[in-house]
C-alpha positions in Angstrom: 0.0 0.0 0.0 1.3 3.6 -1.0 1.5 6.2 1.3 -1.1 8.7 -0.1 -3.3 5.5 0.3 -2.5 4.6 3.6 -3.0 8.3 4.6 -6.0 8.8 2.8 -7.7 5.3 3.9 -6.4 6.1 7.4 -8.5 9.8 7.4 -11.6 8.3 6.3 -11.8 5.6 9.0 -10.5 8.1 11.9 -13.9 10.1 11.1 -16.4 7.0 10.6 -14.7 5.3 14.0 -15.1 9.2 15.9 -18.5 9.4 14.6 -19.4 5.7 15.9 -17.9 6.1 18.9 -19.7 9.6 20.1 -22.5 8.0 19.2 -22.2 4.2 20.9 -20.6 6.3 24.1 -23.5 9.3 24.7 -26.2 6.4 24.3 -24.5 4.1 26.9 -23.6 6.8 29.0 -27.9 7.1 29.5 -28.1 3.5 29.5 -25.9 2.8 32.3 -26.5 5.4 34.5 -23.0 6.8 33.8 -22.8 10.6 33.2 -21.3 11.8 29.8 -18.3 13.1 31.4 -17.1 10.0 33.0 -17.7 7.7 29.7 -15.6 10.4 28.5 -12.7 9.6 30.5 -12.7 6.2 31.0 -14.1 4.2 27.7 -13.8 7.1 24.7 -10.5 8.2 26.7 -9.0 5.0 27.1 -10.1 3.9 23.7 -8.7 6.3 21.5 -5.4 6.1 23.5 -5.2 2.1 22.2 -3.0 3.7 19.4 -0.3 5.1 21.5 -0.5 2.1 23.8 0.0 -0.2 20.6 2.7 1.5 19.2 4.6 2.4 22.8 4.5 -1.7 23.6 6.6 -2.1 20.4 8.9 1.0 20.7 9.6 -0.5 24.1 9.8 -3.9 23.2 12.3 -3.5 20.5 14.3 -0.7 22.5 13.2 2.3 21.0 12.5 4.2 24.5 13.3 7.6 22.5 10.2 6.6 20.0 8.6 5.4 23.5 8.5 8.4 25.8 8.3 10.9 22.7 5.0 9.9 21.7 3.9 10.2 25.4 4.4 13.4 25.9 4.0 14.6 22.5 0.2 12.9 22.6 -0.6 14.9 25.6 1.2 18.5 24.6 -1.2 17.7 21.0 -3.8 16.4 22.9 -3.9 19.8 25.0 -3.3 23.1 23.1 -4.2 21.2 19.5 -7.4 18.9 19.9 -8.7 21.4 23.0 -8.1 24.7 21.0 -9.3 23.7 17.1 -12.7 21.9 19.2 -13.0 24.9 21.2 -12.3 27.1 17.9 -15.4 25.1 16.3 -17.9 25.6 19.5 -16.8 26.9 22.5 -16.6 24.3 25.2 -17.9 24.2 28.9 -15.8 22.9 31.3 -17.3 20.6 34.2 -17.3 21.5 37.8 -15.9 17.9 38.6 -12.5 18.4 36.1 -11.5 21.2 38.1 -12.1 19.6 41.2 -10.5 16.2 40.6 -9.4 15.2 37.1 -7.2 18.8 35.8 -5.0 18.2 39.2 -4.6 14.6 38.2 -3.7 15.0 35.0 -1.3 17.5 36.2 0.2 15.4 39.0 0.8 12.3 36.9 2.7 15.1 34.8 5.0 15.9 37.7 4.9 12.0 38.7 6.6 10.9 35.6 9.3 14.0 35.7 10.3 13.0 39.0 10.4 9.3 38.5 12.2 10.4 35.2 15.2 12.3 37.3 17.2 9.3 37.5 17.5 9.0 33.3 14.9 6.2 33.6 11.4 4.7 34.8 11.6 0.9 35.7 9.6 -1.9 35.9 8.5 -1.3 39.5 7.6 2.2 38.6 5.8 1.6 35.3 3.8 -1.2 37.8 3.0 1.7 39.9 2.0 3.8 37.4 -0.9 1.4 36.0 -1.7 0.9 39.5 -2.9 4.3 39.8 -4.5 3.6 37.1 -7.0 1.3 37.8 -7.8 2.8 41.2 -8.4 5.9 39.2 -11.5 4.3 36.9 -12.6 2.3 39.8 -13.5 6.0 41.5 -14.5 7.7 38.1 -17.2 4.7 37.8 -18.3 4.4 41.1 -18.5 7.9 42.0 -21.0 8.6 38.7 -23.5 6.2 39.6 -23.8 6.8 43.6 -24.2 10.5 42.5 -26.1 9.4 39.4 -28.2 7.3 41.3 -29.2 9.9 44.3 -30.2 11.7 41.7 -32.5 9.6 40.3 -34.4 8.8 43.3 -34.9 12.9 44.3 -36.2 13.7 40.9 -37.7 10.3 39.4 -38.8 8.0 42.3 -40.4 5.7 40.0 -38.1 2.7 38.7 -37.5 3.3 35.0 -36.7 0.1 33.1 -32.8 1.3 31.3 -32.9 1.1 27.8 -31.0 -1.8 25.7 -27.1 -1.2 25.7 -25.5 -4.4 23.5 -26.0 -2.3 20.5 -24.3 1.0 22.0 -21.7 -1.3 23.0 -21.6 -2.8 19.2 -21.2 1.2 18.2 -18.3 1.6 20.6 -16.1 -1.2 19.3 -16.6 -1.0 15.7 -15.3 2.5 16.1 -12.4 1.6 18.2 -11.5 -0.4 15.5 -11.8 2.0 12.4 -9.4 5.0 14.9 -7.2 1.9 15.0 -6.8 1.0 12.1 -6.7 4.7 10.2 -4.3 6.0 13.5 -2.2 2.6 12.3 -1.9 3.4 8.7 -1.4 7.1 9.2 1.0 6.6 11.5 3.0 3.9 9.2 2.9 6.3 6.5 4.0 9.6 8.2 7.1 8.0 9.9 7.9 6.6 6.2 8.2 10.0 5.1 9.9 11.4 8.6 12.9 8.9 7.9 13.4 9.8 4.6 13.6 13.5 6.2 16.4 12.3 8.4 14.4 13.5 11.4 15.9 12.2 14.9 14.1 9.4 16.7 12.8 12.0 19.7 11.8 14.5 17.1 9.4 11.9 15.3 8.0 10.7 18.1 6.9 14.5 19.6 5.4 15.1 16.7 4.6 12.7 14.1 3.9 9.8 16.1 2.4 11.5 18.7 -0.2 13.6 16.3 -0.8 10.4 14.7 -1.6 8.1 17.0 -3.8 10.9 18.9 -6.0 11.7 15.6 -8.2 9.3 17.1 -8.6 11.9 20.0 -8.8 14.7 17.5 -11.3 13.3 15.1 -13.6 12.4 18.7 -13.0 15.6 20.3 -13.7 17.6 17.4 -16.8 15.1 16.1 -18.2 15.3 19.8 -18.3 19.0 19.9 -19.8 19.5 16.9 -22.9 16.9 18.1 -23.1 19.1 21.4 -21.8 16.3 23.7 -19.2 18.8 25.2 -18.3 16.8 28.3 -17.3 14.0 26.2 -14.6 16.5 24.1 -13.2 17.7 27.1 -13.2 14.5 29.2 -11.3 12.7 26.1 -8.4 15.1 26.4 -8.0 15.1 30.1 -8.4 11.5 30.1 -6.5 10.5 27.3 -3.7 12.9 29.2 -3.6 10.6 32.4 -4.2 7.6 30.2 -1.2 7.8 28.3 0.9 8.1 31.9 -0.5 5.9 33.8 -1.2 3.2 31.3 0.7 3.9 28.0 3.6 5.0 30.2 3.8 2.2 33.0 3.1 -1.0 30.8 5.3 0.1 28.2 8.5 0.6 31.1 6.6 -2.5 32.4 7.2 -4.5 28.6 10.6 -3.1 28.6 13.3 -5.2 29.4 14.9 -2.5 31.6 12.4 -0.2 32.2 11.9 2.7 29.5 15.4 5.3 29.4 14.5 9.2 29.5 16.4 11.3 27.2 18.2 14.2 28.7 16.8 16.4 26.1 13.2 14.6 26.6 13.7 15.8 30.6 15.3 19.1 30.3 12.6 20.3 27.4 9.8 18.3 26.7 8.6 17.4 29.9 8.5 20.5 31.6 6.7 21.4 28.2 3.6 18.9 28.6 3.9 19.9 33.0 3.1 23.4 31.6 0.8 22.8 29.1 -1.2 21.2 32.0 -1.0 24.1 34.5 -2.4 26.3 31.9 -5.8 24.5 31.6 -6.2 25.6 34.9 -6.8 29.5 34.7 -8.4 28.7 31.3 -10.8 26.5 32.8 -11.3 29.0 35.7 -12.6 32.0 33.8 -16.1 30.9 33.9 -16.0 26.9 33.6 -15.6 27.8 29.6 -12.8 27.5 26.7 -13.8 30.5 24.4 -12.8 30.8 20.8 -9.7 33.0 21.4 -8.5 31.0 24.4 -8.6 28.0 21.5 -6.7 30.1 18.9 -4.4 30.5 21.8 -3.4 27.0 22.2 -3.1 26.0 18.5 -0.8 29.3 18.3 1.5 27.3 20.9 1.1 24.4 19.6 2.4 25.9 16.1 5.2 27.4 18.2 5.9 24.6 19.8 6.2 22.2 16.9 8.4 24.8 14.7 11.0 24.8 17.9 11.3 20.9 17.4 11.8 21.2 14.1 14.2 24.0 13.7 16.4 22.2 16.4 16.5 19.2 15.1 17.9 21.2 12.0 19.9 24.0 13.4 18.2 26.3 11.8 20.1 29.5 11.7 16.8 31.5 13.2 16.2 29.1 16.2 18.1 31.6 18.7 15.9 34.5 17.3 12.7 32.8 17.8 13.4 31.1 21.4 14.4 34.5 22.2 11.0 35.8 20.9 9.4 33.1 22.7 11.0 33.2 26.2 11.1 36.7 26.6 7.5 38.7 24.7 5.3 35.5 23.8 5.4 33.6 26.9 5.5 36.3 29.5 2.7 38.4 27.7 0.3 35.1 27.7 1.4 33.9 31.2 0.1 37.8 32.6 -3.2 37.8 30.2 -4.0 34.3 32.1 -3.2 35.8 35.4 -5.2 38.6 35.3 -8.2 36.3 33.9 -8.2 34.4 36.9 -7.6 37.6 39.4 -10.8 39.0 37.7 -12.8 35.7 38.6 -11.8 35.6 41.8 -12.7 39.0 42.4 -16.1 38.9 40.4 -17.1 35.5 42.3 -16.0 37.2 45.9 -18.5 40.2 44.7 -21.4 38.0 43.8 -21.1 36.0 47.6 -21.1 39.8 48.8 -23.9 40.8 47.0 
């Protein structure tokens, strides 16, 4: 199969498995007295974070841990300031109550989690066992929590027992679109590395951006697919659960596969990490100014993104203007946008402490 083919077959299925997928995971959501939001993180999440999970468990298997660790944190810097900014640049999105209280602070302490068991140059089996561990304690709550509040619900408003609605067929939806993201994130992915090594791009540098944007189209096409349908928890949810997916899970069994546990580059700790820490720190004034991302706070994101991904490249090239624009970037860009989000989050406060007043 040609590249153009794979890439073009690839598209196609990414947008008839996101489409099947919305639609399997809003309808079981109903069905099983889970809300939107939490299908969101756990099964659309989880599910269109197989890719990186498939192609990790290789990279680490045949000791690739640049490739490994790359598309990690290159999937959740995308996942972030890309999928989150073009969704919120289509319809604006509304952030729930219960991201802000619990699952932004996750996904930003598994960020800090993998930097500081990445200090020593490496995360090990026994860490990467910890990681997944976290993991699954981490759905267990997301599930359980739902349908005791779910439920309580339920009996306040609708005392009378209402018989739930069929959900083999939702379930049907669900998998046949897990496959299609598979299988078009697969042949994209295949395809876009073909070209990267004929580019002579390093190993690191493929895997922050074109292995990483690959294997999280499946998030993009969902995300983007979800809030154009309205179901806005489920965009948002994907991308904050995809985030501590690809950690815990992606992260942990791939050092777990590994013969010796999954090496951290020093260029992966002293850049890119801190990168995808901060890219997680901004969703919180973001989300703050009025449980919303607006259009421009969108624009935002995919302008760093942009940034972002010309850096990589124009280091992995020396390009003679690199100094120029980190210089741009460190000292006007970054500076400016870190000041606009504090004094967002200053006027919340202090329009939230006049409201209780008033």
């Amino acid at each position: 199969m040609s590249i153009a083919i794979q890439l073009i077959a690839g598209f196609f299925c990414l947008v008839a498995g996101a489409e099947w997928l919305v639609r399997g995971a809003s309808k079981l959501a109903l069905s099983i007295g889970v809300s939107p939001l939490v299908i969101g993180l756990t099964i659309v999440a989880f599910g269109t974070s197989s890719p990186e999970l498939a192609v990790n468990l290789q990279a680490a298997y045949l000791g690739s841990p640049d490739m490994a660790v790359g598309n990690v944190v290159g999937s959740n810097i995308f996942n972030v300031l890309f999928i989150l900014g073009l969704s919120a640049l289509l319809s604006p999105l509304v952030v729930s109550s219960q991201l802000m209280r619990l699952d932004v602070p996750l996904m930003i302490g598994v960020s800090v989690l993998m930097y500081g068991l990445s200090l020593n140059g490496a995360i090990n089996r026994l860490e990467g066992g910890l990681l997944f561990a976290l993991l699954v304690l981490y759905t267990v709550f997301l599930i359980w929590q739902s349908r005791r509040e779910n439920h309580a619900a339920r009996e306040l408003e609708h005392p009378i027992q209402v018989k739930p609605e069929p959900w083999f067929k939702d379930v049907v939806w669900i998998a046949a679109g897990l496959v299609l993201l598979v299988m078009g994130s697969r042949w994209l992915v295949e395809g876009a590395v073909a070209l990267a090594h004929a580019l002579g791009i390093s190993e690191l540098v493929i895997g922050l951006t074109i292995v990483s944007i690959g294997t999280s189209l499946p998030e993009l096409a969902t995300s983007v697919v979800a809030a154009l349908k309205g179901e806005r928890d489920i965009a948002v949810g994907n991308v904050v659960g995809s985030n501590t997916f690809n950690v815990l899970s992606v992260l942990g069994l791939s050092s777990i596969v590994a013969p010796a546990g999954i090496d951290v580059s020093p260029a992966a700790l002293n850049f890119d990490i801190p990168v995808m820490i901060a890219v997680a720190i901004a969703c919180l004034p973001v989300f703050f100014t009025g449980f919303r991302i607006n259009r421009w706070e969108g624009f935002l994101f995919m302008a760093y993104y942009a940034a972002y991904t010309s850096y990589l490249i124009m280091d992995s090239i020396q390009h003679d203007s690199l100094p120029i624009f980190s210089r741009i970037m460190m000292t006007f860009v970054m500076p400016l946008t870190a000041v606009t989000l504090l004094i967002l989050l200053i006027r919340h406060i202090l329009a939230k402490r006049k409201r209780k007043r008033s």
